[in-house]
C-alpha positions as CSV (number, residue, x, y, z in Angstrom):
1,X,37.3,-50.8,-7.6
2,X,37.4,-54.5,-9.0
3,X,40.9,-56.1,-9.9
4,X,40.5,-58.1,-12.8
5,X,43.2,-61.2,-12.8
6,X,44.3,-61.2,-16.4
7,X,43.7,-57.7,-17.9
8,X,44.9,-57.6,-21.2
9,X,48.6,-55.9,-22.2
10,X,48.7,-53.4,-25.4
11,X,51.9,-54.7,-27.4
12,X,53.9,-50.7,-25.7
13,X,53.1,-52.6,-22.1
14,X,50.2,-50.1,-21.2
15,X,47.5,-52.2,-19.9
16,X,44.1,-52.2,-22.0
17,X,41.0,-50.8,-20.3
18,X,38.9,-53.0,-19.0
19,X,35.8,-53.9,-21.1
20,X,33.3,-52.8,-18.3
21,X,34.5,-49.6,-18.1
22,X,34.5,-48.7,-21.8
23,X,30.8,-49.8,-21.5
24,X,30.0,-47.4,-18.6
25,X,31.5,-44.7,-20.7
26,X,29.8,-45.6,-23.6
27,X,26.2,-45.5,-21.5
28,X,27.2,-42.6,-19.8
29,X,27.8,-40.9,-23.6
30,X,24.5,-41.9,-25.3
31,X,22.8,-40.8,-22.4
32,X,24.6,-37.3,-23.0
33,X,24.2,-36.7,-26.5
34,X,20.3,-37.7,-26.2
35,X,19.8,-35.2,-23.1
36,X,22.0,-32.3,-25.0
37,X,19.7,-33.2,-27.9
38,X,16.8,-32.7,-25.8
39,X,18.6,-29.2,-24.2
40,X,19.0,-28.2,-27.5
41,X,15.2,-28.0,-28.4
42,X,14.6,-26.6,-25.2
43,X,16.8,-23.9,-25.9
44,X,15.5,-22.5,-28.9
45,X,11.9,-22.7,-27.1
46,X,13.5,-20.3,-24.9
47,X,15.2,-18.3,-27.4
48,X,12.1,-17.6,-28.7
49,X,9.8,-17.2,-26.0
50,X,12.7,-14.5,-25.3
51,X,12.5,-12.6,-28.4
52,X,9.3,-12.7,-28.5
53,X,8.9,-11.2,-24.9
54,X,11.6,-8.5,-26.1
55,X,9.1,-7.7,-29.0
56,X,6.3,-7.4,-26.7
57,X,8.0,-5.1,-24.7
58,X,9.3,-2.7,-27.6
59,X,5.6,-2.4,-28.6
60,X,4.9,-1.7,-25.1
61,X,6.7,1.0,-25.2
62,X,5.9,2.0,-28.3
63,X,2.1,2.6,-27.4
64,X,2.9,4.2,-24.5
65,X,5.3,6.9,-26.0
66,X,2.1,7.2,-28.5
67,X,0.0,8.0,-25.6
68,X,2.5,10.4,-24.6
69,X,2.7,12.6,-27.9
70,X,-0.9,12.1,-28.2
71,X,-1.7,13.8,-24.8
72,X,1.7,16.3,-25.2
73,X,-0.2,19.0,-27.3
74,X,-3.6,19.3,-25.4
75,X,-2.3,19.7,-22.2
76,X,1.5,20.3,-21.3
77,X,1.7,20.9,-17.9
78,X,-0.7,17.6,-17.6
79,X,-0.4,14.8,-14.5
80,X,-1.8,11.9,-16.6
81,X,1.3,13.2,-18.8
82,X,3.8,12.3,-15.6
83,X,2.0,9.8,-15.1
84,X,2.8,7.9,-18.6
85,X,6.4,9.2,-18.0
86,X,6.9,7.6,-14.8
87,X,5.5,4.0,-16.7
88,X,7.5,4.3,-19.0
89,X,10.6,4.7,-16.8
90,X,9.2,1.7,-14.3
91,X,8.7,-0.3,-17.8
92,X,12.1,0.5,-19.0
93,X,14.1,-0.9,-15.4
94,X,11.8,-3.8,-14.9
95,X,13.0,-4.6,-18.4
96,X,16.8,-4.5,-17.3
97,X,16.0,-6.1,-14.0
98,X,14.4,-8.7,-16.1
99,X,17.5,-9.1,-18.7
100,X,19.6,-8.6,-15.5
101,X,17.8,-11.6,-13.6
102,X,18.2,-13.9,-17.1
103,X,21.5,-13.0,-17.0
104,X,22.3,-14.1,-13.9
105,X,20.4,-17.6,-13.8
106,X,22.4,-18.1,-17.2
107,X,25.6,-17.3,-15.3
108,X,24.8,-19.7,-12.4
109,X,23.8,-22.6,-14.8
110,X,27.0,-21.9,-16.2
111,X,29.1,-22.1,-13.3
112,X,26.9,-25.0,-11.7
113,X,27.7,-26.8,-14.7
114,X,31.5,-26.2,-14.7
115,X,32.1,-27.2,-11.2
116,X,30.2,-30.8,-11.7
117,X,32.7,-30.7,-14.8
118,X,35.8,-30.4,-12.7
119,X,34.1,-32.3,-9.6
120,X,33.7,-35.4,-12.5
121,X,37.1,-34.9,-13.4
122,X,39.2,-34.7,-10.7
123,X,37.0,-38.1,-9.4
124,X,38.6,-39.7,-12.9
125,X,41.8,-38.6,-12.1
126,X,41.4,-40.1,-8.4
127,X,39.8,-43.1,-10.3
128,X,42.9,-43.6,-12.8
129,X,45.7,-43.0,-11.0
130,X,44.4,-45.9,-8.1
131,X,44.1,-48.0,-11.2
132,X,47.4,-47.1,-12.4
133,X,48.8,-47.9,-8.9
134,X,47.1,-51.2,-8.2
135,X,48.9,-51.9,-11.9
């Protein structure tokens, strides 16, 4: 940390912030909003790509329900009948393994984020009270 000599004195006797560092902030906050900006695009990409994945796998499943009905009545005691049974049921839990595995990276990018968040803050706090203490 730099000690500045004179460092301006608000008229309650806090000290003002130094100029540099309302500078940094400011960088720091542009930079930011134009990434969240940028995340925020990229989201909705992903929202769709999402839904449109969930659609594809509703008519999945719809076709191969069809095929199911369609084979029921010719022959009911039918293998290729088990068969379709046992994709749909290996289509329906690599679905929730799918949503599961979303869910979880979504979780983890939540949590990676909010320990930077406190990691930042409690180096600010470190960062303010020295300041306050060289003052």
């Amino acid at each position: 940390l730099t000690d500045f000599p004179c460092q301006p004195v608000l008229s309650s006797g806090i000290p003002d912030i130094p100029l540099l560092k309302i500078e940094t902030f400011d960088g720091w906050k542009k930079k930011y909003l134009e990434t969240k900006k940028v995340t925020a695009s990229l989201e909705e990409v992903l929202t769709k790509l999402r839904d449109d994945l969930e659609l594809y796998y509703k008519k999945l499943l719809m076709q191969l329900e069809a095929r199911e009905i369609k084979m029921r009545p010719k022959n009911l005691a039918n293998i290729t009948d088990s068969k379709n049974n046992l994709i749909i049921q290996i289509t329906e839990v690599q679905h929730a393994i799918d949503q599961l595995k979303r869910k979880l990276d979504t979780d983890k990018m939540k949590l990676i984020i909010e320990v930077k968040m406190r990691k930042q803050a409690a180096s600010d706090l470190r960062t303010l009270k020295a300041e306050m203490a060289q003052k």
